[in-house]
Structures are given as C-alpha cells and as structure tokens.
N, C-alpha and C positions, 0 to 999 in steps of 0.2 A: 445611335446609341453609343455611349460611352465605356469602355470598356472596364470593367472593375475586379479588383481581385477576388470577389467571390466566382466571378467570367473563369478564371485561370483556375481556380481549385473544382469547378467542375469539370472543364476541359481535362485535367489530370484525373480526377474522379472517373471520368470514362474511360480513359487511355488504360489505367491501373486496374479498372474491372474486366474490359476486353470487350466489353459489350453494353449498351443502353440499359436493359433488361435490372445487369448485376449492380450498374453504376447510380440508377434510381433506386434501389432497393438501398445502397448503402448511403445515399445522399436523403432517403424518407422523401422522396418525389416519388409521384405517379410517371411511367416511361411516357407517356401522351407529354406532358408539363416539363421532363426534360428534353425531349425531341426538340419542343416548340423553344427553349432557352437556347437549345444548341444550333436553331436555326438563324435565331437571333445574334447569336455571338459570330455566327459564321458570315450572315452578312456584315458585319460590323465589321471585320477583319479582310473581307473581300472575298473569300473562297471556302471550300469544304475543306473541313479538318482531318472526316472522320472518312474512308470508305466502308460500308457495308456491306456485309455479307452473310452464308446461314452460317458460319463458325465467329459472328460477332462482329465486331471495328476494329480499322489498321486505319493508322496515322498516316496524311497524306503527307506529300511534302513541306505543306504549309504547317501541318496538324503538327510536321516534326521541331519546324521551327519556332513554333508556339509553346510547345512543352517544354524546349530547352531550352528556354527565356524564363517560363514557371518556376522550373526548379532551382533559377537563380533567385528571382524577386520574391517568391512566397516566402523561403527561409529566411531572407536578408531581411521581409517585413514583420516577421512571427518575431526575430531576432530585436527588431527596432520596437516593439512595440513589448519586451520585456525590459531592454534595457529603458525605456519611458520609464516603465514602472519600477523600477528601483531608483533610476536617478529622483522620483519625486516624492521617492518615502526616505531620502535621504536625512531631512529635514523631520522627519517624524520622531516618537520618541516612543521607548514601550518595547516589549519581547513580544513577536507575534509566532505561537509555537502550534506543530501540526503534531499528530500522533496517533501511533495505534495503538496503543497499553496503557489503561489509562489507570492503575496505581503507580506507574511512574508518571504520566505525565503530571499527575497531579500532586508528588512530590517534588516534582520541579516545580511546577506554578509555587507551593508550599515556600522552597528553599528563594527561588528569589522574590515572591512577597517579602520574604523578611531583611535578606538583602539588602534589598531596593526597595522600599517601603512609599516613596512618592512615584513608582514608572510604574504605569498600567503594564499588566499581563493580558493578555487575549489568546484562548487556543479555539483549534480548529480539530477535528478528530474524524474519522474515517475507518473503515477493515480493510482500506484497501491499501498498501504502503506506496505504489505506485503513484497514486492520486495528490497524498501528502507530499509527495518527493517534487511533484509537479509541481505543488502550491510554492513551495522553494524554489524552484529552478526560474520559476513565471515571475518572481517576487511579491505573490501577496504572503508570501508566510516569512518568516526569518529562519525557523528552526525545522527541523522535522526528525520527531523524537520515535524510531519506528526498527522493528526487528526481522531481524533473518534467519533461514535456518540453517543451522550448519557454518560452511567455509562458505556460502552461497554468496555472489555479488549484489551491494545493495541497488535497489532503485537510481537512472541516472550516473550512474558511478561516473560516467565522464564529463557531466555537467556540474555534480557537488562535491564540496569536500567532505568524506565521513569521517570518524574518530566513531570508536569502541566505547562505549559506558561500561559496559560489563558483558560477561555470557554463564548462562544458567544448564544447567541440564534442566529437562521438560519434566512437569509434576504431573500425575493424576489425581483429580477432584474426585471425590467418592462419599457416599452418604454416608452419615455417621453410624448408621445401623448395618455397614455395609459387612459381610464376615472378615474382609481384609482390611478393616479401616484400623483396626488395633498394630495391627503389624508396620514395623518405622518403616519399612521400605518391601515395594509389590514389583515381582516380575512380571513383565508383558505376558506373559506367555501363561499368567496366569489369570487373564483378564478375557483369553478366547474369546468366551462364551458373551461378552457382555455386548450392548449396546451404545455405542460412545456418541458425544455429541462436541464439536467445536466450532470455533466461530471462521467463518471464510475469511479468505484472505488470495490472495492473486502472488505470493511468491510459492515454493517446492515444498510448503512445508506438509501439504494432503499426501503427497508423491512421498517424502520421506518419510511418513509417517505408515503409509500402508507398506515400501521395503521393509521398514524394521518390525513390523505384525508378521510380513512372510517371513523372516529369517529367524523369527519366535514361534514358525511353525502354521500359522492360524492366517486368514483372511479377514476383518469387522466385518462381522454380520449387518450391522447399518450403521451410519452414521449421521445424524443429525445434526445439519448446516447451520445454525442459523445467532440470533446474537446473543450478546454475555448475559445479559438477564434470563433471556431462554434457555441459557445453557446452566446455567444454573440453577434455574428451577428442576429442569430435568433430571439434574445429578439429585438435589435436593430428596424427589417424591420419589427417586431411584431406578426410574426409567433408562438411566446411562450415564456411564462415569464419562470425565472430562477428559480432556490435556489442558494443563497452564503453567504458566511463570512461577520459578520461585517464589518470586517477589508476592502471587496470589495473595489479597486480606482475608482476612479472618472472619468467614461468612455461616452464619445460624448453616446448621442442619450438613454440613461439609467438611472434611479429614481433607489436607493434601498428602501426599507421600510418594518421594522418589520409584523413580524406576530404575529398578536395579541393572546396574552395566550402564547407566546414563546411555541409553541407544536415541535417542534427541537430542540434542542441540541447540541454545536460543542465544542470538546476538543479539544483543541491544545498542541499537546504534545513534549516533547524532549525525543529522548532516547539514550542510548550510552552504549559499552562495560563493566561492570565492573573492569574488568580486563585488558582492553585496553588502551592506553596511553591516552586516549582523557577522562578517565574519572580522572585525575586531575585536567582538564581546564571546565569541566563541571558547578560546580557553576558559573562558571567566564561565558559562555556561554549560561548557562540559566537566569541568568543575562538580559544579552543584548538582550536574546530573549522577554523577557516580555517587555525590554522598547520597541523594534520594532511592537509589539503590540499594546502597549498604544498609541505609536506615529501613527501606522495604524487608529486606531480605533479615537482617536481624529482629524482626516484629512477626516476620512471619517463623524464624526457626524458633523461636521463643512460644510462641503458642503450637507450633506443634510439639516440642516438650512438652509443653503442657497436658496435652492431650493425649500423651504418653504414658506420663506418668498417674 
C-alpha cells in the first residue's frame, strides 16, 4: 500500500484525540474501520505507531517520527493547493464577494454593477463569518464582506488584509404596535421582560450581548436562534424583538430604534487575500463599500423620521 496523505491526517487524527475511540468519532469512522486503516498504514510503514493502553494511545518511536513529518507535509500541501487556486483564478475576471449582512452586501453588488457594468458579480453568503473568511483565505471568494462585535479581532486576521467600512451602534427591531415603538430611542433595560430573537453567528457577539442585559440589570428570558426571515417574522406577529444593523431596510410590520448608551458595537469590515488578485482592486472596492453604507444607513434614518413624525 501506498502511503497517502489522508494516511498522515489520520495518523494525526489519533495522536490529537489520545485514543481510537475519540479519533473515530471525530474522523465519522466506526473504531472497528479505523483500527483495520491504522493497521494497514502501519504495516505499510514497517512497525507500530501507536501503543495502547486503558488511558488511550502513546506514540511509539516510529509513531514520533511520523507525526513530525505530518506536521510539515500536511500544512506545506493544504498551503500548495490554495496557492494552485489563486494562481489559476488569476486569469479570471469578475468580483467574487462573501458576506454576512446582506443589505450591505447587496449594496455593494448594487455599487459595482453600475461601476463595472460588463464584470460579473457572484456572492456567496453564510451566518457564519469564519466560513466566509476561509472562502478568502482558500481563494474561492476574492472579498469577504462580514462584521464584528465590538474592538473584537476579525476572522484569520493573520492570513487577510481587513479595512473598516463603517461601525454602527446595535438597533432593536420591534413591532409596530409595540408600546415602545413610538419612542426615537429604547433602553436595554427596558426591554427585560421581552423575548428576543437573532440570527447565529460563531464570533462574541451572544457573549456580548448577554454582558450588556447583565449590566442593564436583567438576564433574556429566551432567545430565539435562528435566521433573518424567521427573525423577522417573530418581531413582526410580536413574539420577540430583534438586534440589527443600522443599515436594517425598511420592513412591513417593524420600527428599528437605537439603544440608548449605544451598549453594542457593529464593525463592518472588508477583508481580502494580500497576495491574491483581488487585492489590487481593493481600495477600489472598499470604496464603494462605505458609499453602500452611507447610502444603507441614510435610507434607513430617513424612514425612521418618518415613522416619527
């Protein structure tokens, strides 16, 4: 048998789990079907890698030399086979943008549609900003248009370059029949009682959002996870007010209105390849990201006037 680097990332897979058991569970094998791979990888290499015992596997001395061969080849090929994929979209043409907000992203598509009226646009979109940051970092995406909370480090930060679009204080969505929907601006701390609903996301923004309910006194009674259409209907029929962006459109049945003290935070940020084609066209596209900003954000203070007056 030949030895191949999926051989070496389970060989690591075990080492990093400490045991069979943990290392099949996180590899989605049955331990029967890794045992019999890791018997096969070990005859292949001449000897036992692993010793066993009731407190799991210790690396033999061969197991030691094998791993620390791993940890060179696996990175330098995960390495080789992004930079493939940039060098051969080098040649390509087009904005390929990633994001999680999608009334900005969709004023950016907007701004350079008109821009660039013959380069395809293509977005890709996710809750997860880690995910988009990857799409960048891996080179299928060029752009990754995605937010943080607070002074929090973005996604990758040592693999991409970011730049700032803008930063918003955090709105609450609230149904139009709500008793506080009249009022320009709601304290936290007057929202206790309510049941809130937002959309996941994998950076600090759950964490910093339940600090700042405790220091307003109160714990969320619930919170419902789930995505922007559902979160919106919920505020909508009144079952739980929101969190969102300033930038929020102008949605049937829904008042946004600050929180008073601005106790949230929202970065909105760009970030891109250094080394990747799309970081030539980056000022040019962070650019047209802050005007799709300004232009969100002045559409949305405008209709809340409105809704004021």
């Amino acid at each position: 048998m030949d030895l191949e680097l999926r051989h070496l990332k389970t060989v690591r897979a075990i080492a990093e789990a400490g045991s069979l058991t943990r290392a099949a569970t996180a590899l989605g094998l049955a331990q029967p079907a890794l045992s019999a791979q890791l018997k096969r990888i070990e005859r292949a290499l001449g000897g036992a890698l692993f010793e066993r015992g009731r407190d799991g596997v210790r690396a033999t001395a061969l197991g030691d030399l094998v791993l620390e061969r791993a940890r060179v080849v696996l990175p330098a090929v995960c390495e080789l086979q992004e930079e493939a994929v940039r060098f051969a979209r080098d040649g390509a043409t087009g904005h390929r943008l990633g994001g999680t907000h999608g009334p900005l992203l969709g004023g950016l598509v907007d701004r350079l549609a008109r821009a660039e009226p013959e380069t395809q646009v293509t977005t890709y979109t996710s809750w997860s900003e880690r995910e988009v940051a990857r799409g960048v970092a891996a080179g299928r995406l060029d752009f990754a248009l995605v937010g943080v909370c607070g002074e929090s480090a973005p996604p990758e930060a040592g693999r991409l370059a970011w730049a700032e679009v803008a930063r918003d204080a955090v709105y609450v969505m609230l149904a139009t029949g709500h008793p506080l929907a009249s009022r320009p601006q709601v304290a936290l701390a007057e929202l206790a009682a309510e049941d809130w609903t937002d959309v996941p996301g994998d950076g600090c923004f759950g964490d910093c959002f339940a600090a700042a309910c405790v220091r307003s006194g109160f714990t969320p009674v619930r919170v419902y996870e789930t995505d922007t259409a559902s979160c919106v209907h919920l505020v909508q029929v009144g079952r739980a007010v929101g969190l969102c962006r300033a930038t929020f459109p102008a949605t049937p049945g829904i008042v946004t209105r600050p929180l008073t003290s601005a106790p949230l935070l929202w970065r909105h940020l760009l970030g891109w390849h250094p080394e990747g084609r799309a970081a030539a066209r980056a000022a040019a596209v962070l650019g047209h990201a802050r005007a799709a900003h300004a232009e969100a954000l002045a559409r949305s203070a405008g209709r809340s006037a409105d809704a004021l007056s």
